[in-house]
N, C-alpha and C positions, 0 to 999 in steps of 0.2 A: 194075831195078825190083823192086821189094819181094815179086816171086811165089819164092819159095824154088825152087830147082832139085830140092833133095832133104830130106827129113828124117831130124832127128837121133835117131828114134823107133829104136831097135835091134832091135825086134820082139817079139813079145810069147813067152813058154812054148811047147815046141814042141805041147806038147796041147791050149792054146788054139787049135784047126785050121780055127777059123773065125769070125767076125764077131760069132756071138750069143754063142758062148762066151768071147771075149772082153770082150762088155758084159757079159752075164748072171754070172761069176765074183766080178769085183769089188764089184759090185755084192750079192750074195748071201753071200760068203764074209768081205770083208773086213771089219778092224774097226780104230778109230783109236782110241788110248788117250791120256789126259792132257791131253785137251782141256776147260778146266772156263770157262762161260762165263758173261759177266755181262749179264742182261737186261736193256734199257729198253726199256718200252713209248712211244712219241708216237702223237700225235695227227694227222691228215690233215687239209688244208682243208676235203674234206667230211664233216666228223663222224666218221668210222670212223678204227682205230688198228692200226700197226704195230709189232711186234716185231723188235727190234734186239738180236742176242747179238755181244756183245764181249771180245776179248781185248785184255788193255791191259799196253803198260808204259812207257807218258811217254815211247815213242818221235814222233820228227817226223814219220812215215811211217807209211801208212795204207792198206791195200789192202780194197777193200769188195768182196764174195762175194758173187754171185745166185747162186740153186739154179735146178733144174730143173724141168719140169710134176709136179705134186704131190711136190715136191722140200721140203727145211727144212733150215735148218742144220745137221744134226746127217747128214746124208747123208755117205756116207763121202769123198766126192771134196770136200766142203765142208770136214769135217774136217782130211783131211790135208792140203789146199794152207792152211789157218788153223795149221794145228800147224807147217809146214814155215816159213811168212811170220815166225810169232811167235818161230822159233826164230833168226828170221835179221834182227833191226834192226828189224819191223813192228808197229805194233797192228796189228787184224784186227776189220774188222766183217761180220758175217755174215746179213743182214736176212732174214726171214721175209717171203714175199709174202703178201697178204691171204689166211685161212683156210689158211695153211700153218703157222702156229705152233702148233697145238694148240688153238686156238680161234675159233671159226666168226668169222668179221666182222661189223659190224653193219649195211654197208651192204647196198642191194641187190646190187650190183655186186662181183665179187669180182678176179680178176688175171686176166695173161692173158697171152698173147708179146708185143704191143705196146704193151704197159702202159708209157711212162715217167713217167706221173705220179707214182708211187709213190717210181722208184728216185731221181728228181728231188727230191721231200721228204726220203728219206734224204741226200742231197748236201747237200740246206741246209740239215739238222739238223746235219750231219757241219763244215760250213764257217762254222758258229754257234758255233762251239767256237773257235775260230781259234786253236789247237793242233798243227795240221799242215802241213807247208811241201810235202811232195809226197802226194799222193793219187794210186793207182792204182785199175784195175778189171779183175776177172776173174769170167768167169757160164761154167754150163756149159749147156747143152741151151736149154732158152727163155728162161735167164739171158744165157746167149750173144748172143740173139738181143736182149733186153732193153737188154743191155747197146752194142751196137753202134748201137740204131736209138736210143739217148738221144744216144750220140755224133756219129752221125749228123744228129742234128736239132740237136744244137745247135750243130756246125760249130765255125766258131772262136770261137762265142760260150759254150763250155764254159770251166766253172770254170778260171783261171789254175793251177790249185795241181794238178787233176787232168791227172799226165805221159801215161801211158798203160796201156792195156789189153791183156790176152789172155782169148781166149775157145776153147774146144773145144766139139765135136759139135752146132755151131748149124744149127737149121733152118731157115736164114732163106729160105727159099722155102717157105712154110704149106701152099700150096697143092697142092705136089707131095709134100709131105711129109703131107697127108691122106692122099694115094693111096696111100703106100706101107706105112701103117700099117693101109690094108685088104688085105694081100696074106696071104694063108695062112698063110704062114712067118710073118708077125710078129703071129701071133693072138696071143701072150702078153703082150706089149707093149700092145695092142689094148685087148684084156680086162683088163687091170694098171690103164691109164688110164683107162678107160673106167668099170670098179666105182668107183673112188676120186671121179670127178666123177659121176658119178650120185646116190650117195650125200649131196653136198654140195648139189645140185641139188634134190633132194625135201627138205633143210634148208630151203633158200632159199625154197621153194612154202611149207612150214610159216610161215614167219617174214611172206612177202609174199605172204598170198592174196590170191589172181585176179589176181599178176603172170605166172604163168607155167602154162604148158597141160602139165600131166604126161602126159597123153595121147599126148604128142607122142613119148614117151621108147618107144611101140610101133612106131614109124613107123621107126625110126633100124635103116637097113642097112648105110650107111655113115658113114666118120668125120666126111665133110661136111655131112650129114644134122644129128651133133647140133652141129656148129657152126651151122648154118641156123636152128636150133631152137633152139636154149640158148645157144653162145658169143655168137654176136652179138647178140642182144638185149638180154641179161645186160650187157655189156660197151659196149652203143650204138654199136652198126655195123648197117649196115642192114638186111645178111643176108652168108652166109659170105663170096661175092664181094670185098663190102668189107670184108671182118675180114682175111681174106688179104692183098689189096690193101695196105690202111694200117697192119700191123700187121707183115711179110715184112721183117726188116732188110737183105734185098738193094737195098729200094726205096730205100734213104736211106743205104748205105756211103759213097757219094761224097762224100758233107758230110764225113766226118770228119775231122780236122785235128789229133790227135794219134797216134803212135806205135801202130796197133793189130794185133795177130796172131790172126788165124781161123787153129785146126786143127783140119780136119775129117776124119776114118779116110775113105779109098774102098771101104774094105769094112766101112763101118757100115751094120749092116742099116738105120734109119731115116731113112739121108736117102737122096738121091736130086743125080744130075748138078748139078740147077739150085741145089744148095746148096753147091756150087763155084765161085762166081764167079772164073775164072780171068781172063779177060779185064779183071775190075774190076782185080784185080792190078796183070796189068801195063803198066794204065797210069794210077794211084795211090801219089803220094810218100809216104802215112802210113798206105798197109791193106795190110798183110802176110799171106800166104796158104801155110800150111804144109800139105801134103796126102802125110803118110804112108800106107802102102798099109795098112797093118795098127792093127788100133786097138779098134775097135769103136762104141760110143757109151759116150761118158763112161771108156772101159774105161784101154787106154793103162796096161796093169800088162805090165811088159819082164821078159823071160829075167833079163834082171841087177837087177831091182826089191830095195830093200831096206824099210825101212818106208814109199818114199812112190814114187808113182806117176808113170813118166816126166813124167805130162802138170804136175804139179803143181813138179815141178823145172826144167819146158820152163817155166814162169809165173814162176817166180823168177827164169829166168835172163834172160827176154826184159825183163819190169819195171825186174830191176835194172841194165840197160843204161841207163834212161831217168831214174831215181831216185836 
C-alpha cells in the first residue's frame, strides 16, 4: 500500500536541532535566483481576478504551484521547485491566491484552505490553452491542503490530462491545526499570520462597510476565535465548526484517483497527529503518505542541500514517475 515504510529525506544540517529551526531558516535565510516570471491577470465567474506568474517554454508539460497561508509566488519554496521544474522539461505556473499577489481583490470574499473554486478556474484557464498533454500539481502548507481536497472532490472526474500531485507540510486537519498554533512555542507563527490577516481584514471593513464587526478583532484569544469571527463569514461557512469541517482535505482524500504524495515533517511544529492520516494510506491505491521524522514546515533544506531543497527534488522525482 502506498503508506511509504521510510523516507528518502536524509536529514536536515546538524544545527538545524529542531523543528522551528528548520522551518524558520529556509524560510528567512534562503534566496532563489533567476527566476523571471511572466504575469496574467484572468478574471473569476464572480467578478474578482487572479494572478497567474509563469514560466514558459513550449514545453507539453506543466506543473501548477499553490503557496501557503499569506504565501505568493515569489516564496522561496515556490521559487525553487518553479526553477528546478523549468530546468528539467516543465512550464511552470505559479498562481497567486486572492489578495496574495500584491493587490487587495475586489470581492468580498477573499481565499482560504478550502477554496477550490479558484484553483478550479486556474485549471480551466490552463486546459483552454490545449497546449499540455500532462499536467501536474504541487501546494505547499494550505496549498497542500487546496490542492488535495480539489482532487479529492473531483475524484475520477478530474481533468484527463492532470497525472499527479505532491504536496508537503499540509494541514489538512484545520481544526487541530488551530489549536496548535495557540500553543506558546508557536506564538511567532501565530503573531506572523495573524498581523498579515488582520491587516487585510480592516481593508475588507474599509471596502464593505457594515459587512463586518471590527469590534470583534478585541474578542480574538484564540486562533478559533478569528475563524468564528472573520474566516467563516468572509468565506460563507457558517461559523469555524463548518469552515474546518468542509474545508480539512482529510475529509475528501478518499475521492482521489490520481497518483498523490502527502509529506508531512513529524516534527513540524504546526501540525499535529490528525494531519497524519496514516490509516488513509494504507488502505488507498492513489494517496501516498511520506512521513520523515525531520523536516520542519515547508523546511526540508538536507545536510547535502545544494541550490534546491530536498522537498522540491522529492516533487520532481515523484511527478516525473507519472509524466
Amino acid at each position: 500500500m502506498p503508506l511509504l515504510d521510510r523516507s528518502s529525506f536524509p536529514g536536515p544540517p546538524s544545527w538545524q536541532y529542531n523543528g522551528h529551526l528548520q522551518t524558520l531558516v529556509p524560510g528567512i535565510f534562503r534566496t532563489v535566483k533567476g527566476v523571471h516570471y511572466r504575469r496574467e491577470r484572468i478574471a473569476t465567474p464572480d467578478g474578482d481576478f487572479l494572478d497567474l506568474d509563469w514560466l514558459e517554454r513550449s514545453n507539453k508539460r506543466l506543473v501548477i504551484l499553490t503557496h501557503g497561508l499569506e504565501g505568493d509566488s515569489g516564496r522561496h519554496y515556490i521559487l525553487g521547485t518553479a526553477k528546478l521544474f523549468s530546468q528539467n522539461g516543465w512550464d511552470v505556473l505559479a498562481w497567486n491566491c486572492r489578495s496574495c499577489s500584491g493587490e487587495m481583490n475586489r470581492a468580498f470574499r477573499m481565499y482560504h484552505h478550502g477554496d477550490i473554486e479558484d484553483i478550479s478556474t486556474v485549471v480551466d484557464h490552463v486546459l483552454g490553452k490545449k497546449r499540455y498533454e500532462h499536467i501536474a500539481m504541487s501546494g505547499y502548507s494550505m496549498g497542500a491542503n487546496i490542492s488535495m481536497k480539489y482532487l479529492g472532490v473531483k475524484g475520477a472526474e478530474v481533468p484527463a490530462q492532470i497525472r499527479a500531485a505532491v504536496v508537503f507540510s499540509a494541514p489538512c486537519d484545520l481544526e487541530s491545526g488551530a489549536e496548535v498554533l495557540d500553543k506558546w512555542e508557536n506564538a511567532f507563527y501565530r503573531k506572523r499570520f495573524m498581523r498579515a490577516l488582520v491587516k487585510k481584514i480592516k481593508q475588507k471593513a474599509r471596502h464593505f462597510p457594515g459587512r463586518l464587526d471590527l469590534a470583534k478583532l478585541d474578542e480574538i484569544r484564540r486562533w478559533r476565535d478569528f475563524d468564528e469571527h472573520f474566516s467563516a463569514p468572509i468565506c460563507g461557512y457558517r461559523d469555524a465548526a463548518d469552515f474546518y469541517r468542509q474545508a480539512s482535505a482529510k475529509n475528501f482524500i478518499a475521492g482521489i484517483r490520481i497518483p498523490t504524495l502527502l509529506v508531512n515533517a513529524q516534527n513540524d511544529p504546526i501540525l499535529t497527529p490528525a494531519c497524519m492520516p496514516v490509516e488513509l494510506a494504507r488502505s488507498h491505491d492513489h494517496f501516498h503518505l511520506e512521513l520523515p521524522e525531520t523536516g520542519g514546515h515547508c523546511g526540508f533544506q538536507s545536510h547535502s542541500s545544494g541550490e534546491f531543497l530536498w522537498s522540491e527534488q522529492r516533487a520532481l522525482e515523484f511527478i516525473s514517475g507519472f509524466c
